[in-house]
N, C-alpha and C positions, 0 to 999 in steps of 0.2 A: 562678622560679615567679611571673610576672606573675597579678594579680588587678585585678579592674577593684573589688572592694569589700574593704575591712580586713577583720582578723577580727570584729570586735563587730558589723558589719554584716551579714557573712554569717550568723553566729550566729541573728541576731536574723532572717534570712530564711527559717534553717530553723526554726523556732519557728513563725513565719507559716504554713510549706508543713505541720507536723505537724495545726496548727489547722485547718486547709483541710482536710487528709488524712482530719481526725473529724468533721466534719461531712457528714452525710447526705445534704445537697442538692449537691456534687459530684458530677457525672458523670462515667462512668467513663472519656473519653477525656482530662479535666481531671485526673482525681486518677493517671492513668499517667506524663501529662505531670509532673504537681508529685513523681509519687516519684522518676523520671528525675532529675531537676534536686536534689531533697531527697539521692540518692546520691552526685551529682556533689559538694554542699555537703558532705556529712557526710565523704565521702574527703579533700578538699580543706582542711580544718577540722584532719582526725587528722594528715593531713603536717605543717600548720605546729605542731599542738602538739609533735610529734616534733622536729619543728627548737627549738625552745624549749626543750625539755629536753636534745636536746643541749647547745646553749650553756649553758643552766642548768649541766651537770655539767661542761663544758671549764672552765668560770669557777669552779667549787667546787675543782677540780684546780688550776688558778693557784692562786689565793687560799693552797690548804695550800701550794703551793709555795714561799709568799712567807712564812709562819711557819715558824721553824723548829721554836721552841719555844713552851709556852705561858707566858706572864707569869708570874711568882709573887709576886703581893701580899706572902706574909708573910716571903720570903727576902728580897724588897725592904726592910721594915723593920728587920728583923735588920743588917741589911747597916750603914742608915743609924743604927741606935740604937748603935754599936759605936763 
């Protein structure tokens, strides 16, 4: 999925294009053009957060893979007061 701008960037483009969008003094062949482009951002945007919580969840799934058990503080002292 090449992108020519980050996420924060794009973000922060459609933000611009909504502000553009309420403003009254846009015409209506400008405000077509910026919803086009405002679709294109806002599809583009939901993919990678999609992708980000995939990895989010692949990496939550290692992680429990890698505990088996949880710690126990107070068996650990028992253990050591003995």
């Amino acid at each position: 999925m090449a992108s020519k701008f980050n996420f924060e960037k794009q973000l922060s483009r459609l933000e611009e294009i909504v502000a553009k969008l309420e403003e009254e003094q846009t015409d209506l062949d400008a405000s077509v053009k910026l919803f086009e482009e405002g679709v294109a951002l806002s599809k583009e945007l939901s993919q990678k957060l999609e992708t980000v919580k995939f990895k989010v969840e692949e990496l939550k799934k290692k992680g429990a893979e890698l505990i088996t058990q949880p710690f126990d503080t107070e068996l650990a002292e028992e253990t050591d007061g003995e």
